[in-house]
C-alpha positions in Angstrom: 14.7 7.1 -20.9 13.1 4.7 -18.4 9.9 3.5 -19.4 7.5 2.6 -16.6 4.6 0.3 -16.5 1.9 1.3 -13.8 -0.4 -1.4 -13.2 -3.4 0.5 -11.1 -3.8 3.8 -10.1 -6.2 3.7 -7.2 -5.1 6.3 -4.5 -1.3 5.5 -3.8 -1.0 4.4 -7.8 -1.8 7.4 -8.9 0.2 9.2 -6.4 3.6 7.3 -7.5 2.5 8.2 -11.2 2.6 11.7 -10.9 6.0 11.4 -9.2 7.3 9.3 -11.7 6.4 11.8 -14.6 8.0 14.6 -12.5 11.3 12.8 -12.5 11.1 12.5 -16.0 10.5 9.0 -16.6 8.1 7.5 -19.9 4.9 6.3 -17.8 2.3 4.1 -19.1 -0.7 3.3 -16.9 -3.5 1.0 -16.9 -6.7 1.0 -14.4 -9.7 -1.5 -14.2 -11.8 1.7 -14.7 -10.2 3.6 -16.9 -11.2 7.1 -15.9 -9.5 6.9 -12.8 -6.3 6.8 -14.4 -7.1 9.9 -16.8 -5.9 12.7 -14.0 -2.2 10.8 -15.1 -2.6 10.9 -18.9 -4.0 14.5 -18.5 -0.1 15.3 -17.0 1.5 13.2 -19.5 1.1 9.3 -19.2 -0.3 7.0 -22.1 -3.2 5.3 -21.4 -2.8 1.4 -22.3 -5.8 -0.6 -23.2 -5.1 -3.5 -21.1 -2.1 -4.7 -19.1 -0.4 -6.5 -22.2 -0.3 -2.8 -24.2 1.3 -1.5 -20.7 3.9 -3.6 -20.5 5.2 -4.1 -23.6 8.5 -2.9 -24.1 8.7 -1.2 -20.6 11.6 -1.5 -18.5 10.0 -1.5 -15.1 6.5 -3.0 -14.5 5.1 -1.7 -11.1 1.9 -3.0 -9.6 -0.3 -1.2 -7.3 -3.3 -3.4 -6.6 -5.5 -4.7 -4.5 -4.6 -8.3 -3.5 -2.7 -10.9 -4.2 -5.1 -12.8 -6.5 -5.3 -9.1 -8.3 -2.2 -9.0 -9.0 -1.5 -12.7 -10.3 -4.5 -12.0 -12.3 -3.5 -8.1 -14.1 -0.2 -10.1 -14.6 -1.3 -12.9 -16.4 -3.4 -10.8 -18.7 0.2 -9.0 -19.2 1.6 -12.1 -20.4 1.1 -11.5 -23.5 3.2 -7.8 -23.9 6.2 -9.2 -21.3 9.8 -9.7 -22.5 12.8 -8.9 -20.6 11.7 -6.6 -18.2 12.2 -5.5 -14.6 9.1 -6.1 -12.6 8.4 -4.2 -9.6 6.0 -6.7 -8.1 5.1 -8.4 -4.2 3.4 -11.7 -4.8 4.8 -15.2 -4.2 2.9 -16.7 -7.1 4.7 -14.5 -9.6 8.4 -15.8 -8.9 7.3 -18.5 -11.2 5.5 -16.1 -13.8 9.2 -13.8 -14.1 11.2 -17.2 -14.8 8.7 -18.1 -17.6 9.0 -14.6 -18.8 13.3 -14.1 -18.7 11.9 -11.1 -15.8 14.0 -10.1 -13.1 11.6 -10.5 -10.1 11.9 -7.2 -7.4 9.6 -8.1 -4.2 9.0 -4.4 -3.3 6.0 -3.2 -1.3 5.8 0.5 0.1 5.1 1.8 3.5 3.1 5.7 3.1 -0.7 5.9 2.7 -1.9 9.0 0.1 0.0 11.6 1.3 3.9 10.5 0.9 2.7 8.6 -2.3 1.6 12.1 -3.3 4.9 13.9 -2.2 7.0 11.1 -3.0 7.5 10.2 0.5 6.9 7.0 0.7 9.8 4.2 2.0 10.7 1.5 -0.4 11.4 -2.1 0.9 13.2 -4.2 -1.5 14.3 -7.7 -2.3 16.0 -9.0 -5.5 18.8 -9.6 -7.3 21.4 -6.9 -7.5 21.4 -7.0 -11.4 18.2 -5.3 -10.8 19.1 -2.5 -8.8 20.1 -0.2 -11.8 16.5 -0.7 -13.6 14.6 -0.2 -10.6 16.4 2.5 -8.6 15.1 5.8 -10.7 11.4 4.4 -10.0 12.3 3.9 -6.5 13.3 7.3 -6.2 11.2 8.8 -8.2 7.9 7.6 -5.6 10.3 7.6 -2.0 12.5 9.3 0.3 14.2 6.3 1.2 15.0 2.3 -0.2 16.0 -0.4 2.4 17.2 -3.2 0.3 16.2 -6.0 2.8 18.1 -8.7 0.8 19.6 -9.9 -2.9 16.9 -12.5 -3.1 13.1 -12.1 -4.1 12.4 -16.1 -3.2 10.4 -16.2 0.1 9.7 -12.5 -0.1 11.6 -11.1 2.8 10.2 -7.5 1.7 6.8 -8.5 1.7 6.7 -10.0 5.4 8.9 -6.8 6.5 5.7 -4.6 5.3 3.5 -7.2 7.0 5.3 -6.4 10.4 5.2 -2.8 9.6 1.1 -3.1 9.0 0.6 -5.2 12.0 1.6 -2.0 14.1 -0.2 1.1 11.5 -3.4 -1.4 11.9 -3.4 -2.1 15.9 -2.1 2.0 16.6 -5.0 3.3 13.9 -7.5 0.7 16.3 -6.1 1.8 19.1 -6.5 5.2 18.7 -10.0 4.7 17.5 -11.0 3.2 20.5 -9.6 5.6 22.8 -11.2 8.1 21.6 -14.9 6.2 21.7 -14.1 5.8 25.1 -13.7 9.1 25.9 -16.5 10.0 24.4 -18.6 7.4 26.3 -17.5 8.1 29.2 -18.1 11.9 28.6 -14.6 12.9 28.5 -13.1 15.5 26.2 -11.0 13.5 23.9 -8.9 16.3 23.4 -8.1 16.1 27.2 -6.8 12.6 26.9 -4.6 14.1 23.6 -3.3 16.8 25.0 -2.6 14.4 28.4 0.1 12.4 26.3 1.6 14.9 24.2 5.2 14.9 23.9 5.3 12.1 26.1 6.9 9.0 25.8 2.6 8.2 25.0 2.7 10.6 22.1 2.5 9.7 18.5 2.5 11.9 15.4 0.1 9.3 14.0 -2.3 9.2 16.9 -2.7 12.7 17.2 -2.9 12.9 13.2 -5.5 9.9 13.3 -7.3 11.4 16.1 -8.0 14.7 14.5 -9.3 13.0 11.6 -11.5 11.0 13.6 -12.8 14.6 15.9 -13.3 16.5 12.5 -15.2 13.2 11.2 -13.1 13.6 8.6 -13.1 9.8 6.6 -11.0 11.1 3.5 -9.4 8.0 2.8 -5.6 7.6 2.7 -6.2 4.1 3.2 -9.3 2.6 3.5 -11.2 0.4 5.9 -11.8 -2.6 3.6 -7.8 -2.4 2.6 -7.4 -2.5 6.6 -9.3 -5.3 7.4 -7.8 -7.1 4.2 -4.0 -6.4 5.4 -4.9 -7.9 9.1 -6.3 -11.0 7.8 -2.9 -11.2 6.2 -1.0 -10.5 9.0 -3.3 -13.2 11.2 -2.8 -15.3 9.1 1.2 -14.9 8.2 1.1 -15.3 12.1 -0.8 -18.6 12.4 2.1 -20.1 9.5 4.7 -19.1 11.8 3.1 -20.5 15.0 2.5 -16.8 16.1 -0.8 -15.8 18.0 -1.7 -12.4 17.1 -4.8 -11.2 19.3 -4.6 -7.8 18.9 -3.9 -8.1 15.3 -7.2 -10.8 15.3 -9.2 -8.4 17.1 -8.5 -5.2 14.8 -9.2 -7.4 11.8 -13.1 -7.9 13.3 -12.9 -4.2 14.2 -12.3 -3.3 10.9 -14.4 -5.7 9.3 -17.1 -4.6 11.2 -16.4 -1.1 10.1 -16.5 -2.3 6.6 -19.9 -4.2 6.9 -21.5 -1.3 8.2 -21.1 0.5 5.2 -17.9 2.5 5.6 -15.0 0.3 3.7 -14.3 2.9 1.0 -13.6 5.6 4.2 -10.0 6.1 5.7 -9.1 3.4 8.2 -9.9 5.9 11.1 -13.3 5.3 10.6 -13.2 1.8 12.3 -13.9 4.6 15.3 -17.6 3.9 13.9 -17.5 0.4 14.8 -17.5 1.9 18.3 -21.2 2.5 18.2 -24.6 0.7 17.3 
């Protein structure tokens, strides 16, 4: 049996976990706040102490955290439980951390917010070495409909600044839709007008109406959150500025969603930027 590490389980970790159970797989998890992975070990997970417990001995190490600087950090900690494993992981600074260790370095980030993490929906992008592949694959289908292998090669994580591209366009449509929507209501125009205006047009988006919904119902559940938004669009700005890109919408959602967050509503979905909208 496959035995799973799950570094966080936040809102899409804890969604993968319960997929990865339900395929059968040995899942250990480990949270900064423990209680918010007990939901897992309730369905059959073991709860690990710290990251080093989690990982020792697993085959797969998968992390699901917040940043960067998160991850480098949780993984370090691990330091002490890794041997030869297979780590499921998206951060540059690691490549070096997986040599050290003997690991086989997989740079694989997801595209889904809660709900295809939930119903083991989500699409898997993933880069690494095809010796790998046979470690990794059950998790990967275990948490997605679908894995793109983007290349045999980690280095330079082509995965990672696929997702970015993929983020720059959820972010600016979620703004987008957001603002719209103020407008309408500013100008004293039923927003469902302007909905129903587009649909099934070549306008029309599955997302937008879904978003826009949320947004009418003032619904701020969060699939993904404002402060995750406006932390993904610095990213992107500034994985534009390295490649002599200029990204103005990009630049202009991450102050939207910023804004959003300082306002008091970063733990709410990423809809919710609709509030920056207003004094």
């Amino acid at each position: 049996m496959t035995t799973v590490a799950l570094l966080g389980t936040g809102i899409m970790g804890a969604g993968m976990g319960r997929n990865i159970l339900a395929a059968g797989l040995d899942l250990r998890v480990w949270n900064r706040s423990p209680e918010k992975a007990q939901p897992l070990v309730d369905a059959g997970a073991t709860l690990a102490a710290d990251p080093s417990d989690a990982v020792r001995g697993a085959d797969v190490v998968v992390t699901m955290l917040g940043d960067g600087h998160h991850v480098l950090d949780v993984m370090g900690r691990a330091a002490d439980g890794l041997a030869a494993t297979t780590a499921g992981v998206d951060q540059s600074d690691l490549l070096a951390l997986a040599d050290k260790h003997g690991l086989l370095f997989v740079d694989a980030p997801v595209v889904g917010t809660r709900q295809p993490a939930e119903s083991g929906q989500l699409v898997v992008l993933a880069a690494g070495p095809a010796t790998a592949k046979d470690a990794v694959q059950p998790v990967f289908d275990a948490v997605g409909k679908a894995t793109t292998w983007v290349a045999d090669d980690a280095a330079g994580l082509p995965a990672s600044r696929l997702k970015l591209v993929v983020n720059s366009w959820v972010l600016a449509v979620t703004a987008a839709t957001a603002e719209a929507v103020a407008l309408a209501k500013g100008l004293e125009v039923d927003p469902q007008a302007f909905l129903d205006s587009v649909a099934g047009g070549p306008l029309d988006l599955p997302y937008l109406q879904n978003k826009a919904k949320a947004i009418l119902a003032g619904d701020w559940t969060p699939n993904f959150s404002v402060t995750n938004a406006a932390k993904d669009a610095d990213l992107i700005v500034a994985a534009g500025q390295g490649a002599g890109v200029q990204l103005d919408v990009a630049a202009a959602a991450a102050a939207r969603y910023h804004r959003a967050a300082d306002a008091g509503h970063g733990d709410a979905d990423m809809a919710a930027n609709y509030l920056a909208s207003f004094e």
